[in-house]
C-alpha positions as CSV (number, residue, x, y, z in Angstrom):
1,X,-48.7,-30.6,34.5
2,X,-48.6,-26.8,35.1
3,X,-44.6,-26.6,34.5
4,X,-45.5,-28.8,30.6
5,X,-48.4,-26.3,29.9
6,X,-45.8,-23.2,30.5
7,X,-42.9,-24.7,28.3
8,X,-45.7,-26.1,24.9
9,X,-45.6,-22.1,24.3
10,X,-42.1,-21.7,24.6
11,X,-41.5,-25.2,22.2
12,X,-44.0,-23.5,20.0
13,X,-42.1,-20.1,19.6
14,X,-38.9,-21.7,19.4
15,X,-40.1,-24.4,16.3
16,X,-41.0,-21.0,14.6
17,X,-38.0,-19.7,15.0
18,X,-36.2,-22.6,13.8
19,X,-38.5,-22.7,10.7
20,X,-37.9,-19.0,10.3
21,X,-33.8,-19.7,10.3
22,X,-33.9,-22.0,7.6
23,X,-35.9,-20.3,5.1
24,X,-33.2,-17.4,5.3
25,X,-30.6,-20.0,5.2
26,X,-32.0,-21.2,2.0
27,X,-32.9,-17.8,0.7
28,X,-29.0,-16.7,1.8
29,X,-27.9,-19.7,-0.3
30,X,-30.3,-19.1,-3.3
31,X,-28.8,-15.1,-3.3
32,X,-25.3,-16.4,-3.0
33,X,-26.0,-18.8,-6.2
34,X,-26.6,-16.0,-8.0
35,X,-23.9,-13.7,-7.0
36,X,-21.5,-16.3,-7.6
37,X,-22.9,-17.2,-11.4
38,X,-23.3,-13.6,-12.1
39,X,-20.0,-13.0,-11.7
40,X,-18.9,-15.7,-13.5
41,X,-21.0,-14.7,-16.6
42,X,-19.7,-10.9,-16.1
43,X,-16.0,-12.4,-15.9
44,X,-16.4,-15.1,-18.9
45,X,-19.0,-13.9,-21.0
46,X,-18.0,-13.2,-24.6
47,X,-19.5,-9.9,-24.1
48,X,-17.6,-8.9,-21.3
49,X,-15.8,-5.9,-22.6
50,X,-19.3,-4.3,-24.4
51,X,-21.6,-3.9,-21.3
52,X,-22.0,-1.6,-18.7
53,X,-22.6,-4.8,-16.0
54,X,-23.8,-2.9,-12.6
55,X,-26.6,-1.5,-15.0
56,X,-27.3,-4.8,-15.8
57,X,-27.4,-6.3,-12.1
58,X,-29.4,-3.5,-11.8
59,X,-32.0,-4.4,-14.0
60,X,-31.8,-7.9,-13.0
61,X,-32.7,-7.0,-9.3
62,X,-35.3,-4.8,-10.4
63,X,-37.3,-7.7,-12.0
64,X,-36.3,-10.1,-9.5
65,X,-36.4,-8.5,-6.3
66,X,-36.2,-11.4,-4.2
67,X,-34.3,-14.8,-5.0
68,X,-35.4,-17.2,-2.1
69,X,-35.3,-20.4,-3.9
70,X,-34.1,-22.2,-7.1
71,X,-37.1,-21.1,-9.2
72,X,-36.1,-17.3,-8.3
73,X,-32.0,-18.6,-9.3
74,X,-33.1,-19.7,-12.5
75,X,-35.4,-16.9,-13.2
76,X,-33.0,-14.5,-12.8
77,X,-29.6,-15.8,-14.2
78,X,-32.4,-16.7,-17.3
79,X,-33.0,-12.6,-17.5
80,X,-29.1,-12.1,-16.9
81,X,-28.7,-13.7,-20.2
82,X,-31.2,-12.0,-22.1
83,X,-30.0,-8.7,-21.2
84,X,-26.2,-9.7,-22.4
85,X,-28.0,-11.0,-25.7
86,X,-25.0,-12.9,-27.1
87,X,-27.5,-14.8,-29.3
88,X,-26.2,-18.3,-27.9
89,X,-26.2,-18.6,-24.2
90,X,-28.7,-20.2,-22.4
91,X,-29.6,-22.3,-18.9
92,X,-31.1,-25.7,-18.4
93,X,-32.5,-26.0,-15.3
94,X,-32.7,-28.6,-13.2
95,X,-34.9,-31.4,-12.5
96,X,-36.2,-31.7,-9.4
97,X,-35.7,-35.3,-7.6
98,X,-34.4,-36.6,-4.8
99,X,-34.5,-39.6,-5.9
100,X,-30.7,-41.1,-6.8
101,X,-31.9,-44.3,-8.5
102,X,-34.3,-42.3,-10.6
103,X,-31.6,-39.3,-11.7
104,X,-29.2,-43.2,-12.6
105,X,-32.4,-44.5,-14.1
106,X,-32.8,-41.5,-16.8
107,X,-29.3,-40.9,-17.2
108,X,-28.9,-45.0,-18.5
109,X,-31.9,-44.2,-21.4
110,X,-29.7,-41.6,-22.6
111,X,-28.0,-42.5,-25.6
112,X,-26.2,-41.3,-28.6
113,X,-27.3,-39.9,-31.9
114,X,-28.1,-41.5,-34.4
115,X,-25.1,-41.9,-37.2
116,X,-26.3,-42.1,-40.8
117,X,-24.4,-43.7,-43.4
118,X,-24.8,-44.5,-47.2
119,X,-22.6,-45.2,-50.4
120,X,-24.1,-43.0,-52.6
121,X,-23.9,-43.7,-56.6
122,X,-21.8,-46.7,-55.7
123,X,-18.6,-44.5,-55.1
124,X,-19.5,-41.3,-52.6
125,X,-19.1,-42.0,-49.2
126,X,-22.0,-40.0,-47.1
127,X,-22.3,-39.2,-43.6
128,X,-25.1,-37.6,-41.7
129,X,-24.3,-36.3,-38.0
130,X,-27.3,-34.8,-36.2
131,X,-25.6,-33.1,-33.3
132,X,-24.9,-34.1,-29.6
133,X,-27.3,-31.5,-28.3
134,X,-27.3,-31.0,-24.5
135,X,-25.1,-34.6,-23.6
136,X,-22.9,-33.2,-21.7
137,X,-21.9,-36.7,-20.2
138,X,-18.5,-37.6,-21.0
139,X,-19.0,-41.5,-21.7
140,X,-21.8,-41.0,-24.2
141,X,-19.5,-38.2,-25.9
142,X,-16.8,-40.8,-25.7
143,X,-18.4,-43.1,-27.4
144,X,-19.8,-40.9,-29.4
145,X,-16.6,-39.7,-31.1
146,X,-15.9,-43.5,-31.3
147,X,-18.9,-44.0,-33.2
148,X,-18.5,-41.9,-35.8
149,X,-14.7,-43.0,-36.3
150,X,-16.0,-46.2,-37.1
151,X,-18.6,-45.1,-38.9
152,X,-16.3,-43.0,-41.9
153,X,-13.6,-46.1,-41.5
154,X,-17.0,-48.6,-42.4
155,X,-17.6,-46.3,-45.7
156,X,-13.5,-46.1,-46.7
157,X,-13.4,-50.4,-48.0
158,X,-11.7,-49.2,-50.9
159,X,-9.6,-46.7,-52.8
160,X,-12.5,-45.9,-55.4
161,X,-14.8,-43.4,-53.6
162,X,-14.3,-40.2,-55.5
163,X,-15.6,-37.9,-52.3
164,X,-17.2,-37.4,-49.1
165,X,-20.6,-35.9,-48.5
166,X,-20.8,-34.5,-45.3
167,X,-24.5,-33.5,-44.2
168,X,-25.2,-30.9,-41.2
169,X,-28.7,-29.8,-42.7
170,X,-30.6,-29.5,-39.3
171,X,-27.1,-30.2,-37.0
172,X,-28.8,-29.0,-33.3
173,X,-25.1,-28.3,-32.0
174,X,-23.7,-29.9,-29.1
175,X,-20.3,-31.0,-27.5
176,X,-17.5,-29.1,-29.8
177,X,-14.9,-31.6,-30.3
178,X,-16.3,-35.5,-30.7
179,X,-17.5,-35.0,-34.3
180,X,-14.3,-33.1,-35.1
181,X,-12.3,-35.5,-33.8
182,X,-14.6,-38.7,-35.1
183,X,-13.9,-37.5,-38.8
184,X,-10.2,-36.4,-38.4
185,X,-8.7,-38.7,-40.5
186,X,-10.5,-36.6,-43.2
187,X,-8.6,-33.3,-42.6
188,X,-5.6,-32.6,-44.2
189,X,-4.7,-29.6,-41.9
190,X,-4.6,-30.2,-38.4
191,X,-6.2,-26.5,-38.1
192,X,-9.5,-26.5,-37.7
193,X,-10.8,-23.1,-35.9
194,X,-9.5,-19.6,-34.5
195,X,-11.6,-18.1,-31.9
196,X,-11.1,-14.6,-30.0
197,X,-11.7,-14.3,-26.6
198,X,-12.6,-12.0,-24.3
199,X,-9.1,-11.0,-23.6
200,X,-8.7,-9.9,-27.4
201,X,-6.0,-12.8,-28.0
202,X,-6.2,-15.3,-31.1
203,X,-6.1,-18.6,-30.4
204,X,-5.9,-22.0,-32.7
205,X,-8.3,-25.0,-32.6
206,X,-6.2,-28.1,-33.4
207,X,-7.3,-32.0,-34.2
208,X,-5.5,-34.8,-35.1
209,X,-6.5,-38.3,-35.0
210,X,-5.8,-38.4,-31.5
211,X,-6.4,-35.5,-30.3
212,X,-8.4,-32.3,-30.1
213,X,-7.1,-29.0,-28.4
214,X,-8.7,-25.5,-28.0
215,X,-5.9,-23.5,-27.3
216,X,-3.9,-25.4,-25.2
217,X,-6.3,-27.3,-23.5
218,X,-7.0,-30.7,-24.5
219,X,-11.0,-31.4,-24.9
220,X,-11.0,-34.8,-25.6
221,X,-8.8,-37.8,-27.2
222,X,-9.4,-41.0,-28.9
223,X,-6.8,-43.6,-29.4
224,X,-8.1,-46.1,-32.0
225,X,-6.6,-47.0,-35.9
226,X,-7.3,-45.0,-38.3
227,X,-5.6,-45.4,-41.8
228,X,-7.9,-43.5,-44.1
229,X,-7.5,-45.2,-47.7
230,X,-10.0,-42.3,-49.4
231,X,-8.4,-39.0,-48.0
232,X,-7.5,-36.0,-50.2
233,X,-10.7,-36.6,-51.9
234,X,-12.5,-34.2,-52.4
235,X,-15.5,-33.2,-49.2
236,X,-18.6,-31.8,-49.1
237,X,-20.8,-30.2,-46.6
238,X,-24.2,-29.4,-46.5
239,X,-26.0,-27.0,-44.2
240,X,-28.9,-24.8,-44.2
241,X,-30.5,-22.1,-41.9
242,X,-30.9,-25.0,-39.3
243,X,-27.4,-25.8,-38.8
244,X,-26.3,-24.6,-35.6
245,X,-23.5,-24.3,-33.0
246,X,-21.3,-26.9,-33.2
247,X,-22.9,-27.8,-36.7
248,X,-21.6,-24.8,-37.7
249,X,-17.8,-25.2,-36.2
250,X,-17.8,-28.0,-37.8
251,X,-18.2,-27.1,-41.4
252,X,-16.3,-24.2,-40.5
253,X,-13.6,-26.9,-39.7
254,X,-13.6,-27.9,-43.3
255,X,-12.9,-25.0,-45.1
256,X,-9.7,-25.0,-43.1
257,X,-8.7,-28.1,-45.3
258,X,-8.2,-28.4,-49.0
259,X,-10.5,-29.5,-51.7
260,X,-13.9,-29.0,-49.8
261,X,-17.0,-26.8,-50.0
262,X,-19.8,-25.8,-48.3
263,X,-23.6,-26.4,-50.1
264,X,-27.2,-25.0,-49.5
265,X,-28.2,-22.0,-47.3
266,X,-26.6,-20.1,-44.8
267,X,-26.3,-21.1,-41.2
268,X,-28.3,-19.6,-38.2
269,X,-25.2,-17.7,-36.6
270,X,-24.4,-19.4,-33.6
271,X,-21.1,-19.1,-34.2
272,X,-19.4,-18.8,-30.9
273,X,-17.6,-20.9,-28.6
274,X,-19.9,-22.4,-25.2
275,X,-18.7,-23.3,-22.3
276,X,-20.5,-25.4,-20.0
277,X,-20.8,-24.9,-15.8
278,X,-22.5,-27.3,-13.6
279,X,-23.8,-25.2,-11.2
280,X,-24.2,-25.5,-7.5
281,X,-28.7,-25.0,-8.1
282,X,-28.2,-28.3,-10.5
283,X,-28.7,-26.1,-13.4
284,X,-26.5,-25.7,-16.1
285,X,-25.4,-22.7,-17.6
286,X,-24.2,-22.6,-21.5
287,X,-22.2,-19.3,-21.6
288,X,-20.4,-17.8,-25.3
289,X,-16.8,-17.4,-23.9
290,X,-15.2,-16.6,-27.7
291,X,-16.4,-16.0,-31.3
292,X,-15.0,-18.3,-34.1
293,X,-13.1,-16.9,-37.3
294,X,-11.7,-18.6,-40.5
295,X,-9.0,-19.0,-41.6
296,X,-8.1,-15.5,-42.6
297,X,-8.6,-14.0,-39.3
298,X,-12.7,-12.5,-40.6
299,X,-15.2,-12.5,-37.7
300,X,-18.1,-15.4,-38.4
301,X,-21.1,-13.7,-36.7
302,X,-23.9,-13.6,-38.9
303,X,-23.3,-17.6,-39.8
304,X,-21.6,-19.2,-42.5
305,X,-22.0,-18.7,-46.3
306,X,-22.3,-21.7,-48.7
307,X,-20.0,-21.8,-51.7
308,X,-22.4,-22.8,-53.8
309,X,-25.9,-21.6,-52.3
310,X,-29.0,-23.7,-53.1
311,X,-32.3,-25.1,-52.2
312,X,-31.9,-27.5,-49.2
313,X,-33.2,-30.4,-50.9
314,X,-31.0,-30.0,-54.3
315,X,-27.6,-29.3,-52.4
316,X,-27.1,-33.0,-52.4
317,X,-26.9,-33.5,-56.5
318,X,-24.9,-30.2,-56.3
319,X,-22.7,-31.6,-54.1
320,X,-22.6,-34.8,-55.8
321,X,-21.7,-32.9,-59.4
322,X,-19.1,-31.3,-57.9
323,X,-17.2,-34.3,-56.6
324,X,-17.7,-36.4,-60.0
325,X,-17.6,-33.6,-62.8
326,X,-16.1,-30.6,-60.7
327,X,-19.2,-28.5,-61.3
């Protein structure tokens, strides 16, 4: 009895210590987390070139003296991009579960955006695309992309539409390339965007029916058939101040072509290129790796500027004038 009394102590001090090692073990892993992203958004960021970045660690750590946990990881790579202040990255972080079935559970009642569709004036084909926003799962882009393939090939019946109507009024952004590539039959040039990155080097953005490449890598591909009856007819976009991101990339993508223009106000000025990381916290980190340009090689910064600028809820009859009377 004597010899179990002498050891509870010792079991005592020695489950404290244990306890003890973890929480550094977690803290270690929650500091490593951010050493790791930090770099990554020093060595990616679109900004890369413009800051001075151990100032910026610097003022990071200041705030943040000690990250021992996710909510310290997020609260600090959160300040990190504040300080860079490229206007357009962000991070999602994660929700907490341990629950597999439940994370399979929400993931099912995702689904896609809605696709509107209308013959307008018995002869204009219109399209409404809202934006994937943060999807970032690769079936629901997939089918996504599919979608809206269908959706322009369900409008194109017969050779009598005189135009295309294209509305991105309140686009949220979202994945770069599935609404490109959904409405590629409609572009006559297969050049769709130049970016810079943060190496100074131009690089084209490329979609074809089948494909869609930024630079040379290959974002995503759809193989379905796709004979456009109504193409070379004349396309128009609408946006206003709440088209963003992607929304904007992709009217962007359409003054590449011929015989389109650009109705209603001008864009927020998300106009640069994210990338997305899973991290290892279960965030996800959105980081501006390039800006976009058009076609003759002019910076796109500040958003982009309708052809014909208008009140948001007359740009479609401007639109529609256009296509039937060239007005």
């Amino acid at each position: 009895m004597k010899r179990q009394n002498k050891l509870k102590p010792l079991c005592i001090i020695l489950s404290i210590f244990i306890l003890l090692s973890c929480d550094n073990f977690i803290k270690s892993e929650a500091e490593k987390n951010f050493e790791e992203t930090f770099m990554l958004i020093q060595n990616k960021s679109v900004k890369k070139n413009d800051l001075d970045w151990n100032d910026l660690k610097k003022t990071v750590r200041n705030s943040v003296k000690n990250i021992n946990d996710n909510d310290d990881f997020n609260l600090a790579i959160a300040y990190t991009i504040k300080l860079v202040n490229d206007g357009h990255s962000k991070i999602l972080a994660s929700k907490k579960t341990n629950d597999n079935k439940t994370k399979k559970s929400n993931s099912n009642k995702l689904d896609i955006p809605v696709i509107k569709t209308k013959i307008l004036e018995k002869n204009i084909g219109y399209i409404k695309l809202s934006g994937t926003n943060h999807i970032t799962d690769n079936k629901l882009i997939e089918k996504y992309t599919l979608e809206i393939r269908k959706a322009l090939l369900g409008l194109d019946k017969s050779e009598e539409l005189s135009g295309w109507i294209l509305d991105l009024r309140t686009h949220g952004g979202g994945r770069l390339s599935c609404e490109s590539l959904g409405l590629a039959p409609l572009f006559d040039n297969p050049l769709v965007g130049i970016y810079l990155n943060n190496k100074n080097n131009y690089n084209e953005i490329t979609c074809t029916n089948q494909d869609f490449k930024y630079g040379n890598q290959l974002q995503e591909s759809l193989t379905y058939n796709s004979t456009l009856l109504n193409k070379n007819k004349k396309i128009a976009i609408l946006i206003d101040k709440k088209t963003a991101s992607s929304g904007e990339f992709l009217a962007l993508a359409f003054k590449f072509q011929n015989n389109s223009k650009t109705f209603g106000k001008q864009t927020i000025g998300m106009t640069s290129h994210l990338a997305f990381y899973e991290l290892k916290s279960g965030a996800i980190l959105f980081l501006a790796q390039s800006y976009y340009y058009d076609i003759n090689r002019n910076l796109i910064k500040e958003g982009i500027i309708p052809d014909v600028e208008c009140d948001s809820e007359k740009s479609i009859s401007k639109a529609m004038d256009w296509i039937k009377n060239g007005i």
